[in-house]
Backbone as numpy.savetxt, mean C-alpha at the origin, in Angstrom:
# Nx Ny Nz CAx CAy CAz Cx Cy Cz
-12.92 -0.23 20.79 -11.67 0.48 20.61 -11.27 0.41 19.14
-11.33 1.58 18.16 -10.69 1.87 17.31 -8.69 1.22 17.16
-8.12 1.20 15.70 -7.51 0.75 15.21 -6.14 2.00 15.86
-6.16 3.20 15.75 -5.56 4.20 16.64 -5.31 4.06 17.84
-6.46 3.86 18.61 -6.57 3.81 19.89 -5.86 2.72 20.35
-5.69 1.21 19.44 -5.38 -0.56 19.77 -4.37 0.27 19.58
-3.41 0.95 18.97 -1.90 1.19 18.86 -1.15 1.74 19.78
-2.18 3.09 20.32 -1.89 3.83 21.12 -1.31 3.29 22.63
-2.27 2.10 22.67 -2.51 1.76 24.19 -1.18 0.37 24.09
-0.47 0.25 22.94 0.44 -1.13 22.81 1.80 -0.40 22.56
1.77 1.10 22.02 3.03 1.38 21.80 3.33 2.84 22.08
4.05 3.23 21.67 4.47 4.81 22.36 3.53 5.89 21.35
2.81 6.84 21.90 2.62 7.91 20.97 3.53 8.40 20.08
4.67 8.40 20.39 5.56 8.78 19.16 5.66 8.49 17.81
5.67 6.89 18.21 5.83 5.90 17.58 4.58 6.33 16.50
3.65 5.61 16.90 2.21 5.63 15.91 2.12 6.96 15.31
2.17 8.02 15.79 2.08 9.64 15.55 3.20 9.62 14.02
4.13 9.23 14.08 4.96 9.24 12.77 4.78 7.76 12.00
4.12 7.15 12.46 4.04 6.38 11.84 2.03 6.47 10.26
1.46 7.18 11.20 0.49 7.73 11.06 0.76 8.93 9.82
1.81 9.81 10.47 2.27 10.39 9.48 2.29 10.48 7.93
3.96 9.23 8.12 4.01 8.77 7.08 3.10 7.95 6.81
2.34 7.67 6.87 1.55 6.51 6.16 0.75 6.73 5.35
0.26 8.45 5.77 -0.56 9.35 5.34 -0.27 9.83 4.01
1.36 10.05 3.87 1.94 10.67 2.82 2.10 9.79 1.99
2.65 8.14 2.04 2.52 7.04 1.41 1.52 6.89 0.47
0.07 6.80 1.41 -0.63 6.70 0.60 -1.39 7.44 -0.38
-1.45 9.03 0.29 -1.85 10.21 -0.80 -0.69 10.05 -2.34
0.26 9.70 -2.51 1.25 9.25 -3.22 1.13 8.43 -4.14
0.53 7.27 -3.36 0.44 6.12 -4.46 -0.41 6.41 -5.61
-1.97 6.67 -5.78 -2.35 6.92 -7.44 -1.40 7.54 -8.09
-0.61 8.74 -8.46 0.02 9.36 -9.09 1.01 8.42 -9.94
1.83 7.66 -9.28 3.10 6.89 -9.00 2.28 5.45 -9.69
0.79 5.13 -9.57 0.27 4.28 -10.37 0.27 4.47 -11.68
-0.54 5.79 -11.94 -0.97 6.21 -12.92 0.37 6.36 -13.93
1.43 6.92 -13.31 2.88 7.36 -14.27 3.81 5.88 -14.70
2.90 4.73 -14.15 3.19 3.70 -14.92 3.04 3.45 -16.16
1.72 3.82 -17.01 1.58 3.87 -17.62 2.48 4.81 -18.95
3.36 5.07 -18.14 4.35 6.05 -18.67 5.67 5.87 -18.87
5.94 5.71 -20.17 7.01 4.96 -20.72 8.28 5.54 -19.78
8.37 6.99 -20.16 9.29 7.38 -19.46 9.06 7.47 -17.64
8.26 7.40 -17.09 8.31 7.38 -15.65 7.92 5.59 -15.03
7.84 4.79 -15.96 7.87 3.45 -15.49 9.02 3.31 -14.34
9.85 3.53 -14.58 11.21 2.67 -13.95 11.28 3.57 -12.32
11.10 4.66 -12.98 11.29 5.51 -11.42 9.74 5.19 -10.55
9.06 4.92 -10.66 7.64 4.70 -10.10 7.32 3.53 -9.71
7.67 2.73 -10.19 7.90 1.05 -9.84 8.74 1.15 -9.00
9.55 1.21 -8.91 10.76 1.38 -7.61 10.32 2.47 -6.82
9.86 3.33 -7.17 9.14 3.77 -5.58 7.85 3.47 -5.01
7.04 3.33 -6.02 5.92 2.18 -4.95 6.23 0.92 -4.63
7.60 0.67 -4.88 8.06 -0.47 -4.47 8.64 -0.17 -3.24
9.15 0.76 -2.58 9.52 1.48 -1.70 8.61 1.57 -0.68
7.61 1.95 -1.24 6.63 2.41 -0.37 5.82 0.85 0.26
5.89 0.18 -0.68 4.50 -1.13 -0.09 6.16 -1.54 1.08
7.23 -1.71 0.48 8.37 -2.16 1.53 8.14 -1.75 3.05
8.47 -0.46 2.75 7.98 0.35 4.26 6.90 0.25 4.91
5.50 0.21 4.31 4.57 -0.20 4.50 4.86 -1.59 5.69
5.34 -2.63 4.89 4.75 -3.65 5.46 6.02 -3.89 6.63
7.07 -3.23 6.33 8.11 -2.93 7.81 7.26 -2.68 8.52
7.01 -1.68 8.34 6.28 -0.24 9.59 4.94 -1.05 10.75
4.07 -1.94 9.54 2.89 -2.33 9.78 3.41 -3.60 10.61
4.16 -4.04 10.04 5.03 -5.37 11.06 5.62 -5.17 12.37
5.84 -4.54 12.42 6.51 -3.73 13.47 5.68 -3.45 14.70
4.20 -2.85 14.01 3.35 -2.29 15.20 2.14 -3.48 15.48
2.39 -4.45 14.18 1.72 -5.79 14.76 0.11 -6.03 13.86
0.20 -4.96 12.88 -1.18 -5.22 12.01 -0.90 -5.78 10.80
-1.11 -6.96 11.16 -1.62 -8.16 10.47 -2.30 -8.08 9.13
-3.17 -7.78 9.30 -3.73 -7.30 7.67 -2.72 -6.34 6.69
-2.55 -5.30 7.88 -1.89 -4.54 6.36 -0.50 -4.99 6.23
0.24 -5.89 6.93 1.59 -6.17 6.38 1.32 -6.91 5.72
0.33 -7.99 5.49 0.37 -9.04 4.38 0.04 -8.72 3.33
-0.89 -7.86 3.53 -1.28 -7.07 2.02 -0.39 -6.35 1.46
0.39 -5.68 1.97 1.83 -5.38 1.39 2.92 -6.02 1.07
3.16 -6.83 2.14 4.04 -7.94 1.72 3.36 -8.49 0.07
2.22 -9.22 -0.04 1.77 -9.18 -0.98 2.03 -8.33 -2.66
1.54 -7.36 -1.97 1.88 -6.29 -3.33 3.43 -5.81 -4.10
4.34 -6.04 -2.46 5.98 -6.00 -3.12 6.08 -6.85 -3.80
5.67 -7.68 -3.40 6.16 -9.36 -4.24 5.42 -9.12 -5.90
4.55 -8.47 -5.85 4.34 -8.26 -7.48 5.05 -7.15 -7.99
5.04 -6.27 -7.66 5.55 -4.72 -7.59 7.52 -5.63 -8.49
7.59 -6.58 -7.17 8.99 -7.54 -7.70 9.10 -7.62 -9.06
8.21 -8.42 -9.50 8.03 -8.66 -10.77 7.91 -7.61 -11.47
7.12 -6.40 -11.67 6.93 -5.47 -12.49 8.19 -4.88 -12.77
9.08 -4.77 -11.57 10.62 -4.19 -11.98 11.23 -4.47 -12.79
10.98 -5.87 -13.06 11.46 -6.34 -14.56 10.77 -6.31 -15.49
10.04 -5.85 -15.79 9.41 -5.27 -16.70 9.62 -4.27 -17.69
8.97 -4.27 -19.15 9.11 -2.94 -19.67 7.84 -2.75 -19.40
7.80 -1.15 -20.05 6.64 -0.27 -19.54 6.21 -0.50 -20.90
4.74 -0.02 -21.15 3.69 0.18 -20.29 3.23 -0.78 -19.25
2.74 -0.64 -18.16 1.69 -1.63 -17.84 0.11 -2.15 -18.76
-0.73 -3.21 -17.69 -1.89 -3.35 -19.05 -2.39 -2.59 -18.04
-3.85 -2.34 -18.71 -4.86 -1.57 -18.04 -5.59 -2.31 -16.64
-5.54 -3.77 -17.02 -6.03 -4.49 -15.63 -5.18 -4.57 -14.60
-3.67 -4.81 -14.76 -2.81 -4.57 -13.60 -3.22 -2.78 -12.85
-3.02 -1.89 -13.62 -3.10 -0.47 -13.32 -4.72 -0.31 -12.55
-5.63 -1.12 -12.92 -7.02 -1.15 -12.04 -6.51 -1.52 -11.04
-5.91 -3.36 -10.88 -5.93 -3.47 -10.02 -4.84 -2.86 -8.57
-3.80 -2.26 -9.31 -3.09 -1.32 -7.93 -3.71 -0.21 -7.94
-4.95 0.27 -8.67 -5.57 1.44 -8.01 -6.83 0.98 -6.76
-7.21 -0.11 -7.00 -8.01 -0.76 -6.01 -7.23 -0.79 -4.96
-6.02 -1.59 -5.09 -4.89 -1.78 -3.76 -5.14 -0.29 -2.79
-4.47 0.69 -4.03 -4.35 1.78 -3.22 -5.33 2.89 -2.68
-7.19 2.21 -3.25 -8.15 2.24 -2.28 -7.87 1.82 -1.01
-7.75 0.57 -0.99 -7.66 -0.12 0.45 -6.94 0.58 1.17
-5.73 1.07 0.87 -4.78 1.56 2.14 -5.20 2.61 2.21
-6.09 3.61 1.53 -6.41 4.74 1.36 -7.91 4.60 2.61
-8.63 3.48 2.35 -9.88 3.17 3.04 -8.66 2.96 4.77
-7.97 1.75 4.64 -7.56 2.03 6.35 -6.75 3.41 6.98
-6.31 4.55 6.04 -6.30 5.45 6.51 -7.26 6.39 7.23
-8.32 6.05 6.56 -9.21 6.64 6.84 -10.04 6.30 8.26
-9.62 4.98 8.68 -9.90 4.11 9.65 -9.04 4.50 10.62
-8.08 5.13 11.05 -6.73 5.53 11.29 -7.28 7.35 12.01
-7.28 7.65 10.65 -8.33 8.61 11.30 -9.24 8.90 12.12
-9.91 7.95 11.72 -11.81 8.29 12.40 -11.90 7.25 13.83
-10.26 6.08 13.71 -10.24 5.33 15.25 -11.38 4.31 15.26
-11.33 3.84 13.85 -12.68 2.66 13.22 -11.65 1.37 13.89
-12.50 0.22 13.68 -12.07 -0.64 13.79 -11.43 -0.57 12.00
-9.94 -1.73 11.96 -9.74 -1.57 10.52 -10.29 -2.65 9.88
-10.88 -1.89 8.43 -11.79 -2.75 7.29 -10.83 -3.82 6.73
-11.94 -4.77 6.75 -11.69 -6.28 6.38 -10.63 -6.22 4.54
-10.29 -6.55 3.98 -9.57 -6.83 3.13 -10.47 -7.37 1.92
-10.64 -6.77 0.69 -11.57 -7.15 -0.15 -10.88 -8.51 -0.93
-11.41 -9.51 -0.87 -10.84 -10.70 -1.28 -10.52 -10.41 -3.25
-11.20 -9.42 -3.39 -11.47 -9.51 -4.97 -9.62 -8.78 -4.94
-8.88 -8.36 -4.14 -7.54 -7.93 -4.23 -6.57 -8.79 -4.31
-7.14 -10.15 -3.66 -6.02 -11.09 -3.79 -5.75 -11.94 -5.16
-6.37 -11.71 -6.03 -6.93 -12.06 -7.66 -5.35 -11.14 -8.48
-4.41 -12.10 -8.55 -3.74 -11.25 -9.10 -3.43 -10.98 -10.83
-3.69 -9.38 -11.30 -4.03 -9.71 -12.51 -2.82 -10.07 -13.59
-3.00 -10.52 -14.64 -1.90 -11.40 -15.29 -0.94 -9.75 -15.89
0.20 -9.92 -15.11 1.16 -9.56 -15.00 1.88 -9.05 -16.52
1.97 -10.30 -17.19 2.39 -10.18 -18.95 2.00 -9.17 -19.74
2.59 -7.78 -20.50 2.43 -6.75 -20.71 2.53 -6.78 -22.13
């Protein structure tokens, strides 16, 4: 039984169907919103909304009981935290590493899709890169 299907059969179609949704739109979202970090003027608004987004994320994912991806989000707010205080630019290794992040959620969408079991968590994500800009 696929990662769709484990949801389907624990909670309401409704439920997962918008949750699926949005999750979809979340994550097509995130590179852009990475990338405009790098951007003096779109730092502040982009940090606070992928800060938004990993939030909801790991509500949403908490909620329906997947374990992996709320911690990995939980995870990523908690840096995302820090970056808010930040000035912009970011460095180039932080900006790798939330484009990797936003492989991963991009890879369990895809899992979501296709009703895979969901992929294991690349340990090389939990390496967090030095923050100091």
């Amino acid at each position: 039984m696929g990662i769709r299907s484990e949801l389907e059969s624990n909670f309401d179609f409704e439920i997962v169907d918008e949750f699926l949704d949005h999750y979809s739109l979340m994550v097509d979202s995130m590179e852009v919103m990475i990338l405009d970090l790098s951007k003096p003027n779109m730092y502040e608004r982009s940090v606070n909304e992928l800060f938004r987004v990993f939030h909801n994320i790991k509500s949403a994912s908490g909620y329906l009981k997947i374990e992996p991806m709320s911690k990995l989000s939980s995870f990523v707010e908690d840096e995302l935290e820090k970056l808010r205080h930040k000035e912009a630019p970011i460095s180039e290794e932080t900006t790798n590493w939330l484009l990797a992040i936003s492989d991963m959620f991009a890879k369990w969408n895809d899992d979501f899709k296709q009703d895979n079991k969901l992929s294991a968590i690349k340990y090389s994500l939990l390496k967090i890169p030095d923050l100091d800009i």
